[in-house]
N, C-alpha and C positions, 0 to 999 in steps of 0.2 A: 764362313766369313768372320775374322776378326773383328770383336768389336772395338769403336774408337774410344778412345779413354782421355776425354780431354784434360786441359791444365787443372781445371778449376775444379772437377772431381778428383783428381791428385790429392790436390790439397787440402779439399775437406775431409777427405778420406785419411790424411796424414795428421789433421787435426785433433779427427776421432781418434784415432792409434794413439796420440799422445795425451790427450784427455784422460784414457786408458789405463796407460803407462803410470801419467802421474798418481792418479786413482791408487792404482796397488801399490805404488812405492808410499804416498802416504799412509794407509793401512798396513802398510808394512812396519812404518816408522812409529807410529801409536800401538800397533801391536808388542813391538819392541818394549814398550815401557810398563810399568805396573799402573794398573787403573783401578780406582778403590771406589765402591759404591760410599757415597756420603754421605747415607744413613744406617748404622748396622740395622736398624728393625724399619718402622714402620716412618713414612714421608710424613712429618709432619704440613699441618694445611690443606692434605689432599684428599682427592674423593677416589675412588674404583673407578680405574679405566683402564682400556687395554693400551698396550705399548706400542704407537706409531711412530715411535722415532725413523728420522730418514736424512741416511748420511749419501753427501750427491759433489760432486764436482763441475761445475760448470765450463764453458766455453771459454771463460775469462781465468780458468785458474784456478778460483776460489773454492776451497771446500767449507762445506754450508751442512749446520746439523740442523735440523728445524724438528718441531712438537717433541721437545724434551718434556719427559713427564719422569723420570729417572737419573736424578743427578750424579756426577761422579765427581773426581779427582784423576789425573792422569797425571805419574809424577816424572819428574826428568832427573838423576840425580848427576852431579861434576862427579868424577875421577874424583877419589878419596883425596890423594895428594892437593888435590885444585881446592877442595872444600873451605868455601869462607865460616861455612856455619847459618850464612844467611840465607832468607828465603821469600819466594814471593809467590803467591796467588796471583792469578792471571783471567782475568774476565774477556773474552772476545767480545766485541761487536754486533752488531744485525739488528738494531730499531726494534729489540724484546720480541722480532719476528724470530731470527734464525740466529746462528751461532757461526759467524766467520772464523773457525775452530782454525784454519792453517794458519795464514799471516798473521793474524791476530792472537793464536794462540800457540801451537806445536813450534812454529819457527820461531818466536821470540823464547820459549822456552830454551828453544835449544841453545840459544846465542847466550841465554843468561848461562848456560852449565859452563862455557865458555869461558865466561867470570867466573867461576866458582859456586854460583849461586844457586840453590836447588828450588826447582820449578815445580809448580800444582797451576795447571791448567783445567778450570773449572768449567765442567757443561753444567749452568745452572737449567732449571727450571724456565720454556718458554710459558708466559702470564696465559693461564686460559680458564675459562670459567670452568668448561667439561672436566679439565685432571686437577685444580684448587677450589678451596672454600672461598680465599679469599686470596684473588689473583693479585694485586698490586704487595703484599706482600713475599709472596714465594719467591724469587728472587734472591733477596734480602735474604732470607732464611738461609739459603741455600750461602751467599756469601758470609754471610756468620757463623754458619756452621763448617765451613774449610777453613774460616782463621782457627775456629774452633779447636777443629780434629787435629789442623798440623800443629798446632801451641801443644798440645795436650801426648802429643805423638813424635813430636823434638826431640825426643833421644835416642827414637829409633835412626831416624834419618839425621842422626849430628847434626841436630840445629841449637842453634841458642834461639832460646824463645823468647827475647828479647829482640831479637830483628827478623822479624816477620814481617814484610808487606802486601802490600795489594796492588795492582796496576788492571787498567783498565783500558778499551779500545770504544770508542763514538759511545752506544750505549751501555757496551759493558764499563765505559768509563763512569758513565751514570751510575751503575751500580756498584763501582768501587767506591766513588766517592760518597756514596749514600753510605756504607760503611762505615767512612771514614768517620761519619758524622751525627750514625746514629747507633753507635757499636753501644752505647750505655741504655740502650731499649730494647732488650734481648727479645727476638722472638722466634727462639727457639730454645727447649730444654738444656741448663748449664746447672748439674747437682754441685759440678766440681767447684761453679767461681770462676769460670776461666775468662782469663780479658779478653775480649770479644775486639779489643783496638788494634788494628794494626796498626805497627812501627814507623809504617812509611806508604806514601802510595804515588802512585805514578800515570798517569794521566795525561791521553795521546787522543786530540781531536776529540775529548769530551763533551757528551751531553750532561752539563751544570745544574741547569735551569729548565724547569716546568712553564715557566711564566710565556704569555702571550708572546711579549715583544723578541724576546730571542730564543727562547726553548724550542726543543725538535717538537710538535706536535705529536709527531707519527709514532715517538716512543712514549711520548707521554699517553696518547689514546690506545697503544697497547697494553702498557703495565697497568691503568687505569680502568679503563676499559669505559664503557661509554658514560658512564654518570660520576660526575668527577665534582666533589666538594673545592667551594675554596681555601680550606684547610688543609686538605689533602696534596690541590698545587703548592700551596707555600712550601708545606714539611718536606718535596719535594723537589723544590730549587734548593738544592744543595749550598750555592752563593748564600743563603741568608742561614744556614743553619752552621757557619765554622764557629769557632770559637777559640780559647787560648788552649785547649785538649785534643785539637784538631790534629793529626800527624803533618810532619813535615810532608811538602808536595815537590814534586816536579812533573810540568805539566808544559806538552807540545801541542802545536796547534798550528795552522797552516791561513796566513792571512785570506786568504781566496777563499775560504772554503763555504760555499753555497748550499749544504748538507746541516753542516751545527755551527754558526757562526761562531767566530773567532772569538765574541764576546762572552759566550761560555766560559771562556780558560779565563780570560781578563778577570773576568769581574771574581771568581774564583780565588784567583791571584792575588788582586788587590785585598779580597777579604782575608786572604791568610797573613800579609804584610799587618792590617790593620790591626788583626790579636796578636802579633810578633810573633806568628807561626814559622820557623823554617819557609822558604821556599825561591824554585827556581822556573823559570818560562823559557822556553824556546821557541819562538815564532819564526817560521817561513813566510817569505813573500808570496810566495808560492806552490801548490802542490795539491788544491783540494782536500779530497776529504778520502778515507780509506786507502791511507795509500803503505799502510802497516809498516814495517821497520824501515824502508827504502823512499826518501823521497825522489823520484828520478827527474826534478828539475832543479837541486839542489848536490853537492860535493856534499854539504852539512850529517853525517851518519847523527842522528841524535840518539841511537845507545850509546856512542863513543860517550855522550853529553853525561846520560844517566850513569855510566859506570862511573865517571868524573865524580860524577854530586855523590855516588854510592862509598866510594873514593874516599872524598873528604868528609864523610858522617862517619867513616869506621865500618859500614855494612860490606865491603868490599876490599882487598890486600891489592 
């Protein structure tokens, strides 16, 4: 007797197939590239533990690295001839829980080689007491020390090291801009002297601000972890730490968005206007939150926006 095979097993079944599919074509596309461990010796801030990283793809799409305890760099480079010279660090998203490494990270890389621009997609460190001494820093380290290595490493990869920057996605946007802001508090090993500032950063549906009234909690009580000074919130509302050394910004944000209010980028914004920092905003009416290079209720592309701004500072031909 033949068994029956209804619609809706089809489908899910066709689902999985393609979950699958997508799975090794990404591993295929990261394998393709050069990935460089982002510390030649020993992890600064960490204790001994064994390596549970765990790379997954969900139902929705999204490929998810979660318990990095083993940083890298994953680089993308343009076609020689395309080569602007310039470069950017790319922090993913995920509430300091997980690392939304595709949309947020490998497909905007690739869209920048695109531009000419050469790509370092950072898996930093996820904050956890068991693999750091001291979890609300690692992070941090880990984005200091990729401006670090690719400054220091610019003539391998034809970069001018002078246009280096950083961009960030929800909380990895946290911790780009926490670079932005606190690159003159090195905490990590620099014998060389190396600026630790990035050039430029860019900042999509940001987490700003630690503070009560508009900060994501969920990343704050991550990278924090449960006993949180109030000195500790302040130096991390980023909003109050800009100043006139602060890099030029441009920064996207999605009015709706019910995840990290829109008032993170604002107030951001306004504080860079205030020290006559560079800067540019993009606001949607609409589109939430996560919704990485594509807003789909919007024609609006906002990298067309960034290559523009990249455009008019010289970082881009």
């Amino acid at each position: 007797m033949r068994e029956k095979i209804t619609f809706s097993q089809t489908t899910t079944d066709m689902k999985k197939i393609l979950i699958a599919f997508l799975y090794l074509q990404n591993a295929f596309m990261i394998q393709a590239q050069e990935v460089i461990p982002l510390y030649n010796d020993s992890i600064p801030n960490s204790r001994p533990a064994a390596d549970k990283e765990k790379t997954a793809i969900g139902q929705d799409g999204i490929l998810r690295i979660s318990e990095v305890s083993r940083p890298s760099l994953t680089v993308f480079l343009p076609e020689n001839q395309k080569s602007t010279g310039a470069a950017v660090v790319i922090c993913p998203g995920g509430g300091y829980w997980i690392l939304a490494a595709g949309h947020e990270g490998y497909d905007v890389a690739r869209k920048f080689t695109q531009m000419g621009v050469t790509a370092f997609v950072l898996k930093y460190r996820i904050p956890s007491d068991q693999t750091m001494i001291q979890r609300a820093i690692g992070p941090l380290q880990d984005a200091q020390r990729a401006v670090q290595l690719v400054r220091e490493r610019a003539a391998q990869w034809h970069l001018d090291p002078h246009q280096i920057g950083i961009m960030g996605f929800s909380a990895g946007g946290h911790l780009a801009s926490t670079e932005g802001t606190h690159y003159d508090k090195p905490l990590i090993p620099n014998p060389q002297g190396t600026n630790l500032r990035p050039d430029f950063m860019i900042l999509v549906y940001p987490v700003i601000s630690f503070s009560d009234s508009i900060g994501h909690l969920g990343s704050r009580n991550q990278l924090l972890g449960p006993v949180q000074s109030k000195e500790q919130i302040q130096d991390y509302s980023n909003e109050l730490q800009v100043n006139a050394n602060t890099p030029p910004s441009f920064l996207v944000h999605a009015k709706d968005d019910q995840v990290v209010p829109v008032q993170n980028s604002i107030d951001f914004y306004d504080a860079l206007l205030k020290n006559k920092v560079g800067a540019q905003i993009y606001l949607y009416d609409h589109g939430g939150h996560g919704f990485g290079m594509h807003n789909p209720t919007s024609k609006v592309e906002w990298m067309d926006l960034v290559r523009s701004w990249m455009k008019a500072n010289g970082w881009v031909r």
